[in-house]
C-alpha positions as CSV (number, residue, x, y, z in Angstrom):
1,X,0.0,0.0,0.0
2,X,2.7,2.9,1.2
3,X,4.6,1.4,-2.8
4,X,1.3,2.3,-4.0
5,X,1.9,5.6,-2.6
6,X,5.1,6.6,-3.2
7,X,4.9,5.3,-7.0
8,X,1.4,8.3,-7.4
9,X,4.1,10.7,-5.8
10,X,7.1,9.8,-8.0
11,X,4.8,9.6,-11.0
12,X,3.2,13.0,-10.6
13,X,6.7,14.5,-9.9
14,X,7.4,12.9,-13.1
15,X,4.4,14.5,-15.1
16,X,5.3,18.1,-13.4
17,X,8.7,17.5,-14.4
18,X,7.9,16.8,-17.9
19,X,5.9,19.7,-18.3
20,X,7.9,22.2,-16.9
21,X,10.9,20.5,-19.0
22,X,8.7,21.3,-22.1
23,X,7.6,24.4,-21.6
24,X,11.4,25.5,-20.7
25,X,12.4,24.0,-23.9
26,X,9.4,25.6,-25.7
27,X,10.6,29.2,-24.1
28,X,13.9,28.4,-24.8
29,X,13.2,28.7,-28.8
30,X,11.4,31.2,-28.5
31,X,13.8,33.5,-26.7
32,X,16.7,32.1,-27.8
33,X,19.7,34.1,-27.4
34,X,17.8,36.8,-24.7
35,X,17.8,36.4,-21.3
36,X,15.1,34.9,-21.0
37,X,16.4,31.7,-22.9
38,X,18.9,31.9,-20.0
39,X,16.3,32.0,-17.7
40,X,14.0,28.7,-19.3
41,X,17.4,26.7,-19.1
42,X,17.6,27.5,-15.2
43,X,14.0,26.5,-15.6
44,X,15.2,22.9,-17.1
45,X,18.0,22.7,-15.0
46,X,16.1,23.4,-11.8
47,X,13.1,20.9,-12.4
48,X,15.9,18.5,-13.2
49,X,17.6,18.6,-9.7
50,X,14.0,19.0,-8.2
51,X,13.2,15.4,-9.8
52,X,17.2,14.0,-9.0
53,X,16.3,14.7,-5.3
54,X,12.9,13.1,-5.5
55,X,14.3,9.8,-7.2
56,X,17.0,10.0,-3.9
57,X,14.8,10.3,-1.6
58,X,11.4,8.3,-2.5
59,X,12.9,4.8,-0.8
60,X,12.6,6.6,2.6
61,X,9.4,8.5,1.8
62,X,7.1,9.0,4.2
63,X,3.7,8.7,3.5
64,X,0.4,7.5,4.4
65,X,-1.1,4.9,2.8
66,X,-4.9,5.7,3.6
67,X,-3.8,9.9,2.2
68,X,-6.0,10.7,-0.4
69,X,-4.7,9.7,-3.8
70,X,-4.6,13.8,-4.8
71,X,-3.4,15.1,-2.0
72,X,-0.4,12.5,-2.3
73,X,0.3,13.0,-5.9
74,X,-0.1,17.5,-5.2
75,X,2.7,16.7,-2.8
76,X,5.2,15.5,-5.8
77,X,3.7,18.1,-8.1
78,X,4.2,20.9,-5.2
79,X,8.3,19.8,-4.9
80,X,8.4,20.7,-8.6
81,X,6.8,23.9,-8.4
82,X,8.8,24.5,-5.3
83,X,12.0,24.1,-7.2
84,X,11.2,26.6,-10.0
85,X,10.0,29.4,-7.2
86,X,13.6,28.6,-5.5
87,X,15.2,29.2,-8.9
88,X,13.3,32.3,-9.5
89,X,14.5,33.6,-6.4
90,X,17.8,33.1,-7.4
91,X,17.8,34.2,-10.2
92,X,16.3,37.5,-9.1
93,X,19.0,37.9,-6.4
94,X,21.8,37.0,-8.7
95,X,20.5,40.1,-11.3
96,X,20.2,42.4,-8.3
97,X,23.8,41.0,-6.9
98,X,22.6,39.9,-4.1
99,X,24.5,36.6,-4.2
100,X,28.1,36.2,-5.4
101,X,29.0,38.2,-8.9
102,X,30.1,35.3,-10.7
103,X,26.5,33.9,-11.1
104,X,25.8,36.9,-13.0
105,X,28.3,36.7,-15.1
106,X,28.4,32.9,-16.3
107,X,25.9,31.2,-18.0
108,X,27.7,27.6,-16.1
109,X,27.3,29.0,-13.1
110,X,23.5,29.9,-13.7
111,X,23.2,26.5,-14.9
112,X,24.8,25.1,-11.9
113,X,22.8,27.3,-9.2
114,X,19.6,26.2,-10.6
115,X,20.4,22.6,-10.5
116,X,21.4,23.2,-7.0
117,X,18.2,24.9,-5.8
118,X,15.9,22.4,-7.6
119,X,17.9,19.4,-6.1
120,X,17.4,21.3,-2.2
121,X,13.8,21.9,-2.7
122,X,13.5,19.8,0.6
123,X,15.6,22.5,2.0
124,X,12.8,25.4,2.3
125,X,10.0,23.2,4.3
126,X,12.3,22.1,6.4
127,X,13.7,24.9,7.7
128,X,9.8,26.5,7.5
129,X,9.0,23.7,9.7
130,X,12.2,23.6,12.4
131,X,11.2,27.8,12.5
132,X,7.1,27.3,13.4
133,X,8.5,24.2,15.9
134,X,10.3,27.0,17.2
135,X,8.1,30.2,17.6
136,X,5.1,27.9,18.5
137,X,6.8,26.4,21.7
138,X,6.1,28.5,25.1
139,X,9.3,29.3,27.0
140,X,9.7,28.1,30.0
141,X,7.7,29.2,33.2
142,X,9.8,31.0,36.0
143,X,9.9,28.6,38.8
């Protein structure tokens, strides 16, 4: 049952994926030469580290069995989108040099960045998560 699972969360991860690799390619001859053909291939790169990390990770998945079958599968589609919002960011910070100069300057590096923040786009709900576990606990009382 929890196979069951995992396989509608990798296969919807795998349908995002594929559509978001698509569309990049799609935007990527159209704009072809413009920055934003740079910015569809951080859009393939990303989803492509987004989908690397799912693949890593889906043996120790942990899922309920009995979750509904959408809610399941909108939790691999959700990683996805997660992935291309991290790269945005990036990307936005690199053009206002925010982050280090050499992502601004190298199309490698771009390339590189975005593969990065789609393969850590665990990173962000975990850290959300540690920071609510952390502002929802009452301190102490004085004894």
């Amino acid at each position: 049952m929890i196979n069951r699972a995992r396989l509608r969360y990798l296969l919807a991860a795998f349908a995002a994926t594929g559509t978001f690799f698509f569309i990049g390619i799609l935007l990527y001859i159209q704009f072809q030469g413009t920055d934003e053909g740079l910015y569809s291939i951080c859009v393939i790169f990303s989803v492509m580290g987004a989908f690397a990390s799912i693949i890593s990770r889906t043996a120790n998945l942990d899922l309920d069995p009995h979750e509904d079958k959408s809610i399941t599968m909108l939790r691999g589609i959700f990683r996805i989108v997660l992935a291309v919002i991290f790269t945005a960011f990036m990307i936005a910070a690199a053009k206002a040099n925010l982050i280090a100069g050499i992502v601004t300057s190298s199309l490698w590096a771009f390339i590189a960045y975005s593969f990065l923040c789609g393969f850590s786009e665990r990173f962000a709900p975990e850290m959300l998560a540690s920071f609510e576990k952390g502002t929802t606990q009452k301190p102490n009382a004085p004894k």
